[in-house]
N, C-alpha and C positions, 0 to 999 in steps of 0.2 A: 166333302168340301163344304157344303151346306154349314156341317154340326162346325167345322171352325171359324165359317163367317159369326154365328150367331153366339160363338165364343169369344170374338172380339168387339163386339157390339156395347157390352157394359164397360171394357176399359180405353176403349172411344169414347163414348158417352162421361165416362169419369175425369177424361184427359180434358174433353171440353167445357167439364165443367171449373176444373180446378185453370183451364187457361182464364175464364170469365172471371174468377174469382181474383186471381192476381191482376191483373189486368183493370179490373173494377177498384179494387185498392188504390191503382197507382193514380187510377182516373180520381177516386176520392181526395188524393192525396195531393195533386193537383189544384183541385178547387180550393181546397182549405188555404195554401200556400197563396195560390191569387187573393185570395180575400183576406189575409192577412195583409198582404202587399197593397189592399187596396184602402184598407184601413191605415194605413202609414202616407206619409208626403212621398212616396217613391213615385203615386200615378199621379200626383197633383201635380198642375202649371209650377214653375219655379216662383217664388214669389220675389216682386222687381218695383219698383216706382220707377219711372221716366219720362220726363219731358221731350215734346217734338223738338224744343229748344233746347241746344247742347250747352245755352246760357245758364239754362236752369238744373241744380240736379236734388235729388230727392232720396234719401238713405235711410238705411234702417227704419220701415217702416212695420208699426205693431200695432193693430186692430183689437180693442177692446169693447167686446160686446155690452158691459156696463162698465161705465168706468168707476173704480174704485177711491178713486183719489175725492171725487165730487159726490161718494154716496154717503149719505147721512143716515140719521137713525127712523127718519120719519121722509124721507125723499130718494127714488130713484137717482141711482147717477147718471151722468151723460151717454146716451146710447150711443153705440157706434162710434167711438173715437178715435181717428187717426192720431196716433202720435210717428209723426216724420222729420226729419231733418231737412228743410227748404235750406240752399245755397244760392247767392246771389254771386252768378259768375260774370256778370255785366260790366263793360270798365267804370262804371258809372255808377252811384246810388240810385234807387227805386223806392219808391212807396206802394206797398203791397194794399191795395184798397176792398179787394175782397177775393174769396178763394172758395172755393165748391167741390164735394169729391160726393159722385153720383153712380148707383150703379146702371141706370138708362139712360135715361133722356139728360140734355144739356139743361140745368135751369135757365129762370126767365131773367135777363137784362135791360138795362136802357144803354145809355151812351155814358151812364156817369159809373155803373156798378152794377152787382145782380140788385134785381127786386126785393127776394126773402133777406130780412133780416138777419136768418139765419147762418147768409153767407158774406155776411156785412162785417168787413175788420170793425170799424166804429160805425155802427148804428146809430140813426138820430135817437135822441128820445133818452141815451144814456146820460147818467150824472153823476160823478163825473165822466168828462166823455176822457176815454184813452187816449194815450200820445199817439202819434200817428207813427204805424208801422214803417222805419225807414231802413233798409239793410243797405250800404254802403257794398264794394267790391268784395266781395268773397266771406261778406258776413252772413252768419244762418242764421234762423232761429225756428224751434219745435211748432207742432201743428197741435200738439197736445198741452202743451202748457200755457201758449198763446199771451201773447202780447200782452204786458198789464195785465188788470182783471177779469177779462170780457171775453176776446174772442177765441173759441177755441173751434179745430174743424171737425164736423162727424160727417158722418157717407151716409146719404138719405139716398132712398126710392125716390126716383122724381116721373110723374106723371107726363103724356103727351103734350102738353101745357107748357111743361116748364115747371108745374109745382110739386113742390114736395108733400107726400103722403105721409099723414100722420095718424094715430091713433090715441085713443083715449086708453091714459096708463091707469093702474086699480090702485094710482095716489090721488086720480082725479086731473094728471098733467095730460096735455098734446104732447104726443113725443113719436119719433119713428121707430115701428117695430125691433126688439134686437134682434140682430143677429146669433145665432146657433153657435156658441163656442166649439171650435173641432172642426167648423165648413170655412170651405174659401172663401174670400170676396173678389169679384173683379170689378173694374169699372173706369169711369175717369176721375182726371183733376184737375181744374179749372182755377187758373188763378189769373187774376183780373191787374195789373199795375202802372205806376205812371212814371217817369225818371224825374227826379228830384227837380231837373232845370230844364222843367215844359212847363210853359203858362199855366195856367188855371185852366183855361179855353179845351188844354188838346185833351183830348178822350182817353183814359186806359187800354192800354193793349194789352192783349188775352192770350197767353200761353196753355195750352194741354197736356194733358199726361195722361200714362195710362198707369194703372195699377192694378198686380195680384198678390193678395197677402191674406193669411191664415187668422181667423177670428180667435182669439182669446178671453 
């Protein structure tokens, strides 16, 4: 009895190996399959723009890590550029007086606009200055192409502050870090407005959004 246990020792031993060996395959083949899946949109957030206000709505939105259209042969282009579809579903016309897409913190404002510039439809100091952004009942217009000459919108880092984080580009401009073509952004969007037939006096009212969209 002995001699035929120790006779079935090596095709035990062989059976357990070739169980690990299949087994270890599938397990390899597993990993591979996830990590392909992970490198695809199939595990990323859906990508959406929307407003808390169902007044307001926000489509096709496309995140350019440089923008192409404003890079020249001797200058960066605009880092970070949302190009989005804003609708004004209000029954009323508005004047869109400034708008912010952040992935932290809320930038800084007063009662009249944000503070940066940056997030300023017409900023003083321009010449000439733009016409003033007015969308009437169900009229859009881009975040990327922007109004006249001047304002267009990018998604900054915005510090505890309120301010926006910038860095020194190797043309020698302040600009925000880009973004990684291939990663997500999430974050908000803050748009600042007034209805056409309010005094001077009353303050802008502030709508939010959220947004997640794919950097290009």
């Amino acid at each position: 009895m002995a001699k035929n246990k120790d006779a079935r020792k090596p095709r035990t031993g062989q059976a357990a190996m070739e169980y690990l060996m299949t087994y270890g395959w599938v397990l390899l083949i597993i990993v591979v399959v996830i990590s392909v899946l992970m490198s695809i949109t199939i595990f990323h957030a859906p990508e959406r723009c929307m407003f808390s206000d169902p007044s307001f709505t926000c489509e096709g939105p496309r995140l350019m890590s440089e923008d192409p259209v404003s890079k020249t042969s001797t200058q960066s282009g605009y880092s970070n550029l949302l190009y989005a579809t804003i609708t004004n579903g209000m029954p009323g016309s508005i004047q869109i007086v400034g708008m912010a897409c952040t992935s932290s913190h809320a930038p800084q404002r007063d009662e009249n606009n944000f503070l940066d510039t940056y997030f300023q439809v017409s900023p003083p100091g321009i010449s000439p200055q733009p016409p003033p952004l007015i969308l009437n009942h169900l009229d859009s217009f881009n975040t990327g192409t922007g109004p006249a000459h001047t304002f267009k919108l990018q998604c900054f880092d915005v510090d505890a502050n309120g301010q926006v984080k910038l860095n020194m580009d190797t043309d020698g401009h302040m600009r925000a870090a880009f973004l990684k073509p291939g990663s997500y952004f999430q974050g908000n969007i803050y748009v600042l407005y007034k209805s056409t037939s309010d005094p001077a006096y009353v303050p802008p009212k502030l709508v939010t959004g959220q947004i997640t969209v794919g950097v290009q």
